[in-house]
C-alpha positions as CSV (number, residue, x, y, z in Angstrom):
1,X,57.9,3.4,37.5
2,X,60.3,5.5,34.9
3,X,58.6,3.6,31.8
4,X,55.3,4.8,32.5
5,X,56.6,8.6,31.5
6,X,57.5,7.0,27.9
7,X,54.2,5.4,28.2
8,X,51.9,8.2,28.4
9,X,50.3,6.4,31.0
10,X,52.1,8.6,34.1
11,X,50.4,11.1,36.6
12,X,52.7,14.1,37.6
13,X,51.5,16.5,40.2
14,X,50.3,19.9,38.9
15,X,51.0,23.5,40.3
16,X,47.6,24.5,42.4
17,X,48.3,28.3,41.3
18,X,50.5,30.3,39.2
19,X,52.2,31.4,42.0
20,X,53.4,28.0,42.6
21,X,54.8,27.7,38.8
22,X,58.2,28.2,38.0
23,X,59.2,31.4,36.8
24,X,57.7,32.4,32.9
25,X,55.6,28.9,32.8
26,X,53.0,28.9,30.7
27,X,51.1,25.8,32.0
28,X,47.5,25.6,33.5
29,X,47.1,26.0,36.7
30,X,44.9,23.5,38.7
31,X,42.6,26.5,40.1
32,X,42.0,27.7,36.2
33,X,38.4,27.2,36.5
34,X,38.0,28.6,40.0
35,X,38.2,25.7,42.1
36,X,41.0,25.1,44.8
37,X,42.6,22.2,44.5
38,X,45.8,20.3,46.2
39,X,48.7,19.2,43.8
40,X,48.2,15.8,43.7
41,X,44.1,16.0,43.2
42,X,44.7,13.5,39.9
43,X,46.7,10.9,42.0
44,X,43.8,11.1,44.8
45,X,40.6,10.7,42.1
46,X,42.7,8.0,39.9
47,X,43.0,6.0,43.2
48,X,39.3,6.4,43.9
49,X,38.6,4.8,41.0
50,X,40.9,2.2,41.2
51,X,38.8,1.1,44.6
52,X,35.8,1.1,42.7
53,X,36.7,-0.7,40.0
54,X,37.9,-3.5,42.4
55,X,34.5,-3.1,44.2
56,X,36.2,-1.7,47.6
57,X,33.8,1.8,47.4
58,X,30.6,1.5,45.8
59,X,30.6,2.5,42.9
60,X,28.6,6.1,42.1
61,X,28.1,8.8,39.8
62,X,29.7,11.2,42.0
63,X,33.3,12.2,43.1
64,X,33.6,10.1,46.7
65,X,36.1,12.5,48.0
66,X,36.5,16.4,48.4
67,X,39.4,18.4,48.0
């Protein structure tokens, strides 16, 4: 939904690597810290927790999937 964006509550997909950045972008990349991950890596880990918060997973300590 568009009002989510003047929310702050919205979850873009981010650029794995500079390479995939548009031209003179000075964002962070999602592999900044050495770790390869897919664009939408948020979306995925935001629904995760959204299944065990309505006690569809288990709920645990660690990330339940893998990039």
């Amino acid at each position: 939904m568009f009002d989510e964006v003047d929310e702050s509550t919205a979850m873009f997909k981010i650029a794995p690597t500079p390479a995939d950045q548009p031209p003179n972008c000075n964002f962070v990349p999602l592999n900044v810290d050495g770790y390869n991950l897919p664009s939408d890596w948020y979306l995925r880990l935001a629904k995760e927790a959204g299944r065990m918060l309505r006690g569809d997973i288990p709920r645990q300590s660690t990330i339940p999937i893998t990039p």
